[in-house]
C-alpha positions as CSV (number, residue, x, y, z in Angstrom):
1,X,3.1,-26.9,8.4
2,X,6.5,-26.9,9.2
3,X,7.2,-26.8,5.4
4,X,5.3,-24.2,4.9
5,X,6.7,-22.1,7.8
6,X,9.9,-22.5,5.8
7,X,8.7,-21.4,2.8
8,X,7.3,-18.3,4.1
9,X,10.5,-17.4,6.2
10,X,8.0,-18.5,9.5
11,X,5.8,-15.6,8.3
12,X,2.6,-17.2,9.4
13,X,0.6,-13.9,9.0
14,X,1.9,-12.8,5.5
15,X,1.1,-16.9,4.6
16,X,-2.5,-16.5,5.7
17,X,-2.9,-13.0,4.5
18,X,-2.0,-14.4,0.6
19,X,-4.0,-17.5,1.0
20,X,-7.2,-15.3,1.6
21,X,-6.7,-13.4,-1.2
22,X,-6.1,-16.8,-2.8
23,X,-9.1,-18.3,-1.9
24,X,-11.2,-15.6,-2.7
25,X,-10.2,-15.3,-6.1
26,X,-10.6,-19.0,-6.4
27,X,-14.2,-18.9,-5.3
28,X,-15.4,-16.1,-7.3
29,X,-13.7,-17.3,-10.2
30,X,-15.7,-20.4,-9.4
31,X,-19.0,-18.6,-8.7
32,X,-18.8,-15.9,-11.4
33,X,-18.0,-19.2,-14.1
34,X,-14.7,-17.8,-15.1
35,X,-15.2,-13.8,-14.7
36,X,-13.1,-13.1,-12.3
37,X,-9.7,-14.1,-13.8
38,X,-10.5,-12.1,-17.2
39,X,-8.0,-9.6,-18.7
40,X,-10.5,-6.6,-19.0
41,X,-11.8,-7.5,-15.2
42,X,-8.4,-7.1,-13.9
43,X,-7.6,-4.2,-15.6
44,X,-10.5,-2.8,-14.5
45,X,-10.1,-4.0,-10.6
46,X,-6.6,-2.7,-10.5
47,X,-7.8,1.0,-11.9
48,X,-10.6,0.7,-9.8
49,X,-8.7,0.9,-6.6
50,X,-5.3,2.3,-7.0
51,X,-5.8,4.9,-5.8
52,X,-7.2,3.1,-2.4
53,X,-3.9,1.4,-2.4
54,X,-2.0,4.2,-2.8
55,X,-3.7,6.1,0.4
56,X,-2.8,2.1,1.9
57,X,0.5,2.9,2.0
58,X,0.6,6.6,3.2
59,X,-1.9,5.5,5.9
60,X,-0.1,2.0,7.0
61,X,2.8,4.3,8.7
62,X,0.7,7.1,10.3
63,X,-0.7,3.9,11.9
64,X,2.5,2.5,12.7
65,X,3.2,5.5,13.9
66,X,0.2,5.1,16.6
67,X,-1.9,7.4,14.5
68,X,-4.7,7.6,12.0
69,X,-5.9,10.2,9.5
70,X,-9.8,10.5,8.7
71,X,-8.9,13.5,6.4
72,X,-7.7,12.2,3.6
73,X,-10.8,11.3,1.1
74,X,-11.9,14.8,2.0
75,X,-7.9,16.2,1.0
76,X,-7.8,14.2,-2.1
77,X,-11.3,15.5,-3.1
78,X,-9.7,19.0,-2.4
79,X,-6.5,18.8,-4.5
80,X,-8.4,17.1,-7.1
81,X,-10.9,19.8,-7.6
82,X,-7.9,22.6,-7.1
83,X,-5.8,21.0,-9.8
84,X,-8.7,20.8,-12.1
85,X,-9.1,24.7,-11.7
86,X,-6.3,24.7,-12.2
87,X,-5.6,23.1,-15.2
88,X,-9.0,24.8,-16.5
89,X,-8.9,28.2,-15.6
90,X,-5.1,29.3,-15.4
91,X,-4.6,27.0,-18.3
92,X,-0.8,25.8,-16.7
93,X,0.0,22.2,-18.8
94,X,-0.7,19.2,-17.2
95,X,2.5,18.4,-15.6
96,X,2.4,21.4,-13.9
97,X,-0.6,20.7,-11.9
98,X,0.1,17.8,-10.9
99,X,3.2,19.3,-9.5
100,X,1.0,22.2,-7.9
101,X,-1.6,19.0,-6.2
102,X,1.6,17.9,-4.7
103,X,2.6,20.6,-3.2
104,X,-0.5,21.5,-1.9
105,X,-1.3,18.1,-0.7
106,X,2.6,18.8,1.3
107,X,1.4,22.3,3.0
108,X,-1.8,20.8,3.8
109,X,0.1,17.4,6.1
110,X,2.6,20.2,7.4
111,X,-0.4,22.3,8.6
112,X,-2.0,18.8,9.9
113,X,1.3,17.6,10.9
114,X,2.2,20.9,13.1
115,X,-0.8,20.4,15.3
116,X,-0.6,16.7,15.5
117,X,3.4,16.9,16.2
118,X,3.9,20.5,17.9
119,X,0.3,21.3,19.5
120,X,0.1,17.8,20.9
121,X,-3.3,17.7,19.8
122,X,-4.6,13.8,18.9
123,X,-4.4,13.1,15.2
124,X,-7.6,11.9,15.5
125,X,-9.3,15.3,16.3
126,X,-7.1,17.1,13.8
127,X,-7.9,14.9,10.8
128,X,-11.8,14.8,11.8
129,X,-11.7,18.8,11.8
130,X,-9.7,18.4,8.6
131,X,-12.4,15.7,6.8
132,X,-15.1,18.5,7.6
133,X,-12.6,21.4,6.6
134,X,-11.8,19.9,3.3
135,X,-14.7,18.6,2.5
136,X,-16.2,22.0,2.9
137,X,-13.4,23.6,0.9
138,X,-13.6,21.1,-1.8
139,X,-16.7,21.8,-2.6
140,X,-16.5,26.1,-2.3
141,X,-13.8,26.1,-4.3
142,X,-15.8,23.7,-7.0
143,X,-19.3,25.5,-6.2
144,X,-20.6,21.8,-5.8
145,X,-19.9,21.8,-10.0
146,X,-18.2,18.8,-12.1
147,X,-15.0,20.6,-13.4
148,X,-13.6,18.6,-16.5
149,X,-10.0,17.8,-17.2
150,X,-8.1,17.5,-20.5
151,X,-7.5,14.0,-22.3
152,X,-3.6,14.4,-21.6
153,X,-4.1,15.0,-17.4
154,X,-6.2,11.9,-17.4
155,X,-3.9,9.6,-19.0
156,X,-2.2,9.2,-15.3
157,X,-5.6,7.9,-14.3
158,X,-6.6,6.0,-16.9
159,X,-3.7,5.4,-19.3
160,X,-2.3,2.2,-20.2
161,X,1.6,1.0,-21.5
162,X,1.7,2.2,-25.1
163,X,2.7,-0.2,-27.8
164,X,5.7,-0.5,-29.3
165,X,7.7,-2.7,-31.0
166,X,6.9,-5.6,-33.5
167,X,3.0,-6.9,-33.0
168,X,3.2,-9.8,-31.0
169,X,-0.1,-10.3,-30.1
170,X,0.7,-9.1,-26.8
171,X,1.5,-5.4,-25.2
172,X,5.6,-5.6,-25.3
173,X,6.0,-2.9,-22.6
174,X,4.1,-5.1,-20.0
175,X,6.0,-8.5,-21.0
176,X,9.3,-6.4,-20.7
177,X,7.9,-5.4,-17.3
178,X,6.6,-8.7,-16.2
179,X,10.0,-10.3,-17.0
180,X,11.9,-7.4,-15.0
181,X,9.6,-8.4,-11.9
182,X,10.8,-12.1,-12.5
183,X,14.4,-11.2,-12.7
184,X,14.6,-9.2,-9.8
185,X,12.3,-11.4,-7.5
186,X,15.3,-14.2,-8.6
187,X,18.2,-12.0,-8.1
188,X,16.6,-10.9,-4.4
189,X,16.3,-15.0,-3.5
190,X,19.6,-15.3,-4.3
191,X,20.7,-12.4,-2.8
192,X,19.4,-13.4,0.3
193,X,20.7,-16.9,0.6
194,X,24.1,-15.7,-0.4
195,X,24.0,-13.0,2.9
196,X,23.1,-16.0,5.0
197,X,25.6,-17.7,4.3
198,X,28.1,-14.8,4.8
199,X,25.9,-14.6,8.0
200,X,26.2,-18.0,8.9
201,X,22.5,-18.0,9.4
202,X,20.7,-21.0,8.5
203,X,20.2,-21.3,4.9
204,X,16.7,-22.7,4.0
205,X,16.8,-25.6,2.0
206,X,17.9,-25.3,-2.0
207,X,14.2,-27.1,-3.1
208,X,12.3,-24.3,-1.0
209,X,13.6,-21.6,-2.5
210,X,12.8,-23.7,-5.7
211,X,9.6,-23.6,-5.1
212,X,8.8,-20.3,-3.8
213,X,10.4,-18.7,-6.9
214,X,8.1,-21.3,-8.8
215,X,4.6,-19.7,-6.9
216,X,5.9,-16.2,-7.0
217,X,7.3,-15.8,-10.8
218,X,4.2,-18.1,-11.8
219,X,1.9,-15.6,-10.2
220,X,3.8,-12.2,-11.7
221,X,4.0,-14.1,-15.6
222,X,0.1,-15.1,-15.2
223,X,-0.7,-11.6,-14.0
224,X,1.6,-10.4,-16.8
225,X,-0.2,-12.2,-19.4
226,X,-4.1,-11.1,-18.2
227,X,-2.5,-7.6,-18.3
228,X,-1.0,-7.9,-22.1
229,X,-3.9,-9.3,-23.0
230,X,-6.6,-7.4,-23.0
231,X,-8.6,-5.7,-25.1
232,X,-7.1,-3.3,-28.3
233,X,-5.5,-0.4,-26.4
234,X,-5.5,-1.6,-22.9
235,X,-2.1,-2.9,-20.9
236,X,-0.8,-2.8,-17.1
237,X,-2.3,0.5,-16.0
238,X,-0.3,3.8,-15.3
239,X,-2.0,3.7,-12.1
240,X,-0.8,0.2,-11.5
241,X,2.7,1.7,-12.8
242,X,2.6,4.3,-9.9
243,X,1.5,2.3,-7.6
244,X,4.6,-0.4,-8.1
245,X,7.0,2.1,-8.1
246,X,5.4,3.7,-4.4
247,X,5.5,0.1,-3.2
248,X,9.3,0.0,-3.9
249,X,10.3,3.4,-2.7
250,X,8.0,3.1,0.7
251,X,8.8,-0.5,1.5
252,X,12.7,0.3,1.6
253,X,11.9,3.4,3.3
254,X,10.0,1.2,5.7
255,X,12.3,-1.5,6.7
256,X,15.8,-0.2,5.5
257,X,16.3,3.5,6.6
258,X,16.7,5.0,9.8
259,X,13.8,7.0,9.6
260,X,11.6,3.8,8.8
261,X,13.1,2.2,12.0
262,X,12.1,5.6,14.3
263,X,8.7,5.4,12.5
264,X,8.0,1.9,14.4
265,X,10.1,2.9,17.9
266,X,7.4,5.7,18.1
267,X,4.3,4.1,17.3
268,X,5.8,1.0,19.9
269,X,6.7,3.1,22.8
270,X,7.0,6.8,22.0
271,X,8.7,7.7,25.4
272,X,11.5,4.9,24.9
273,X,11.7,6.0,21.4
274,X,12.4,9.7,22.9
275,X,15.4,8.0,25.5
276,X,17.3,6.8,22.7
277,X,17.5,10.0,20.7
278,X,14.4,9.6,18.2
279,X,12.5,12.7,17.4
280,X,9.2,12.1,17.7
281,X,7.9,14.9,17.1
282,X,9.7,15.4,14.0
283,X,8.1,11.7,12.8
284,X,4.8,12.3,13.7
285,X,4.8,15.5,11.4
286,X,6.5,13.6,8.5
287,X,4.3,10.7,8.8
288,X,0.7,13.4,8.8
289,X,2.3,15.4,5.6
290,X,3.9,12.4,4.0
291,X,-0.1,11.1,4.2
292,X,-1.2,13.9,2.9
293,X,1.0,13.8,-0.1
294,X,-0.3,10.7,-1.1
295,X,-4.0,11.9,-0.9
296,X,-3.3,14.3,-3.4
297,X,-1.6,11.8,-5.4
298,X,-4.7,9.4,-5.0
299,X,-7.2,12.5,-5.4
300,X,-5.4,13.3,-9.0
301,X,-5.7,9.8,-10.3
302,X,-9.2,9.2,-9.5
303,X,-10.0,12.6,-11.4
304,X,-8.0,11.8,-14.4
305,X,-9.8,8.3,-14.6
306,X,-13.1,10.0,-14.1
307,X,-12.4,12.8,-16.3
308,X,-13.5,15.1,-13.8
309,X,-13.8,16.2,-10.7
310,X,-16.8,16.3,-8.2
311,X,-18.4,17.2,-5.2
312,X,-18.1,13.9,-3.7
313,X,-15.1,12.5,-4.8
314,X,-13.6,10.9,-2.1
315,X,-16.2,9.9,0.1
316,X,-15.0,6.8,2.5
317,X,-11.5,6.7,0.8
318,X,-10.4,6.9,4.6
319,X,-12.5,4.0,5.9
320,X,-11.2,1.8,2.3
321,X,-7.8,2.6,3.6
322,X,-7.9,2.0,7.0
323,X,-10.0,-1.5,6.6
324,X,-7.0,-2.5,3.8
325,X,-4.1,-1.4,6.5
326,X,-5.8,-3.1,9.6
327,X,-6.6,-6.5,7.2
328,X,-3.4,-5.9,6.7
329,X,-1.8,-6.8,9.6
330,X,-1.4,-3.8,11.4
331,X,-1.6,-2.9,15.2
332,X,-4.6,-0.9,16.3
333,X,-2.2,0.0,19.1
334,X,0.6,0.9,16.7
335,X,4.4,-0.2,16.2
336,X,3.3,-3.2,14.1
337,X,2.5,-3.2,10.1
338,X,4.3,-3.5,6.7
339,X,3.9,-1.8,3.4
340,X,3.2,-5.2,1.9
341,X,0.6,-6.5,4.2
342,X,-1.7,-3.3,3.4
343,X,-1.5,-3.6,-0.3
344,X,-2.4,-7.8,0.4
345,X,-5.0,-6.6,2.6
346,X,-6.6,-3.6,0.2
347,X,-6.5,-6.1,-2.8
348,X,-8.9,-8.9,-0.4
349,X,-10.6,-5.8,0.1
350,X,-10.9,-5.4,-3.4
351,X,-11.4,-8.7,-5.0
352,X,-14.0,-9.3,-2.4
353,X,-16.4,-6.2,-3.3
354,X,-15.4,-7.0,-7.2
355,X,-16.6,-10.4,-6.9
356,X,-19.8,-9.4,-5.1
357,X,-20.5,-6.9,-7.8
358,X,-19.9,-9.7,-10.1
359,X,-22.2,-12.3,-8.7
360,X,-25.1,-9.3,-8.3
361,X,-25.0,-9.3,-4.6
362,X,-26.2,-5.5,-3.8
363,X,-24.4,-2.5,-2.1
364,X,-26.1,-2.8,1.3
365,X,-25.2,-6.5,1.6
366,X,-21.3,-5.9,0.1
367,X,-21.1,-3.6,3.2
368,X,-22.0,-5.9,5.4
369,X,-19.9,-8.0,4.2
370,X,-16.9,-6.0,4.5
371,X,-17.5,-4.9,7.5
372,X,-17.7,-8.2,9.2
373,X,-14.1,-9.3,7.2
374,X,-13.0,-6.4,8.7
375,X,-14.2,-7.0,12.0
376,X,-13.1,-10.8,12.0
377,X,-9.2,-9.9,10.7
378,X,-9.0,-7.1,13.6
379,X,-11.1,-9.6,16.5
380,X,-8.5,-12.6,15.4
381,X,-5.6,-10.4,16.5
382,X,-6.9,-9.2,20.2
383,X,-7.8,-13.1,20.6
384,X,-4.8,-14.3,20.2
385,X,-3.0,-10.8,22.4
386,X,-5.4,-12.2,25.2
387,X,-4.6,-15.5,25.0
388,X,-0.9,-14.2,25.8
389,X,0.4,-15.7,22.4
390,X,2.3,-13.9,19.8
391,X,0.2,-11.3,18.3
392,X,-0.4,-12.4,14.7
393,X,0.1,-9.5,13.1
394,X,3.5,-8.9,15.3
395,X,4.4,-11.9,13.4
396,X,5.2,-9.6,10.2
397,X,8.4,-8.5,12.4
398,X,9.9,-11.6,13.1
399,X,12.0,-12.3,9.9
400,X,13.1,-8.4,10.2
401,X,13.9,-9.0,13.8
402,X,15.7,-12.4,13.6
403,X,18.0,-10.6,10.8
404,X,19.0,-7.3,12.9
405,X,19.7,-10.2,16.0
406,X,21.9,-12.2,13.7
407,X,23.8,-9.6,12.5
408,X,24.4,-7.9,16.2
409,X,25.8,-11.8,17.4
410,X,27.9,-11.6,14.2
411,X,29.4,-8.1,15.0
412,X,29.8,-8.9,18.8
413,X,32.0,-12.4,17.9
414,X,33.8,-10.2,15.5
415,X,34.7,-8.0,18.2
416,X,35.4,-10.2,20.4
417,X,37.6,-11.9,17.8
418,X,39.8,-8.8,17.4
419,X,39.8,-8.3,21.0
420,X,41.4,-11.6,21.4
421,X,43.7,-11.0,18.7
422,X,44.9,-7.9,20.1
């Protein structure tokens, strides 16, 4: 155990988050006799749920934040139909409306943000009035009609690396892509044993690092390999491509900017937050449009992989994306949660109703199911609050913690060093 605590940085959370998703794609690969682990199904689970992920990570920090936002399967249905008018009837290029769905999914959190933020009223009433709102609009504005898009506006939600180069046998974009996550999950490993040192922090031992750098970049080449694989015409997914880059922007926004840090003072304790100079109000209304933003995002996407939009697009996004954020590892109470976790916990999410699809088990039962995993993951947390132990999930904070506390005792002994000195 001890090993292992060292080789996830003493993230027991993030550990047992990853060995669920492990295990389940173990057994099913098991159960389905091999299905599971197929190019064309993994291409097709990552498209599949994107653009759950991508509402993952817009909804992980209104929950940080203390929040949470039922709107936003009935806002991405509404951007989704608008753009398709859009794109239809005005006849803009594609580009253009996906640049008009984001700025409408932006006036849409500001309006949601500035009665959340400057009202005072609960998120949760606002978003509930703006699930019924939206919903409503979304289908007046599509007069309950499937409105079509054009081949190029769905390539964001269905498109695939194109190929180039010699023929290999393999798509060349996603190797050059899977080799660029392998260099850079290296260069961060070193990276971060080279600040320890500087730090003075403890340095884990050279044959751990070894061997998380083995798992890690033998996880991203296999998944690299499924995803060059497939079938004539099919690579990593745009979607997937979108969704990377949103997990790099949003997890350094997250954990290395000051407005990442005043989104979990907030959503830990709003009026201490307030005492040290943190706008909450200003948070809470970036946090409810930043959402927002992402719906319309996520609305876009499933419409261009659909190749149209309908009535009831977006139905339950908002339960998907809370149950991924929660599984996750975030706080029901707020203050706690990482970018990382969610997307873990949306892709057990995922694989788990995949596999269930795969071994025939119907839609009743797969809700069941998911509701119980959802239960369970949320249950295990208050247990172990009760049982006045470290909250599990709090456990996602430690490494981030331990750093800011070793680099405050390495700026006070420098002070005091050039105190002395002088």
């Amino acid at each position: 155990m001890n090993a292992l605590k060292k080789l996830f940085g003493g993230n027991t959370r993030q550990f047992g988050m990853i060995f669920a998703l492990v295990a389940l794609i173990v057994f099913f690969e098991i159960f389905t006799e091999g299905r599971t682990l197929t190019p064309g199904n993994v291409i097709n689970l990552f498209n599949g749920n994107s653009y759950i992920l991508i509402l993952a990570i817009g909804m992980v920090l209104v929950i940080i934040a203390g929040h949470i936002d039922l709107s936003v399967g009935s806002v991405a249905a509404f951007v989704g139909v608008c753009v398709a008018i859009f794109i239809r009837d005005w006849g803009i290029p594609w580009y253009l409306g996906v640049l008009l769905g984001l700025l409408l999914g932006v006036a849409i959190g500001a309006w949601q943000g500035f009665w959340v933020a400057y009202v005072g009223i609960p998120a949760f009433i606002v978003t509930l009035s703006g699930m019924l709102i939206f919903r409503g609009a979304n289908q007046f504005v599509g007069k309950s009609n499937t409105i079509p898009v054009p081949g190029d506006f769905q390539f964001i939600g269905s498109g695939y690396l194109p190929e180039v180069g010699p023929k290999t046998g393999y798509n060349n974009l996603t190797l050059v892509l899977g080799l660029l996550a392998v260099a850079y999950v290296i260069y961060s490993e070193v990276r971060s044993r080279r600040n320890a040192k500087e730090l003075g922090a403890e340095v884990p031992e050279a044959w751990i690092s070894i061997l998380k750098l083995v798992l890690v970049c033998g996880a991203i080449l296999y998944a690299t390999y499924l995803f060059a694989t497939g079938r004539p015409g099919t690579s990593f997914p745009i979607p997937g491509l979108i969704l990377a880059v949103l997990i790099l922007i949003y997890g350094f926004i997250s954990s290395k900017t000051v407005i990442g840090r005043h989104i979990y003072a907030v959503g830990g304790n709003r009026h201490a937050a307030e005492l040290s100079g943190v706008q909450s109000k200003k948070v809470n209304f970036l946090v409810m449009m930043n959402m927002s933003l992402l719906a319309g995002l996520a609305g876009m996407i499933f419409v261009g992989r659909s190749t149209a939009s309908g009535p009831f697009d977006g139905v339950g996004w908002e339960l998907d994306a809370i149950a991924a954020v929660f599984i996750g590892g975030a706080a029901v109470t707020g203050g706690v949660g990482t970018v990382i976790g969610s997307i873990i916990g949306g892709l057990v999410m995922a694989v788990l109703n995949n596999g269930l699809q795969l071994l025939g088990v119907g839609a009743d039962l797969t809700q069941i199911i998911k509701g119980l995993v959802l239960l369970i993951a949320v249950a295990f947390d208050v247990y172990n609050k009760s049982q006045g132990k470290r909250s599990v999930v709090g456990m996602l904070m430690k490494n981030f913690s331990r750093s800011n506390e070793i680099k405050a005792d390495e700026t006070t002994s420098t002070k005091e060093v050039i105190s002395k000195g002088a």
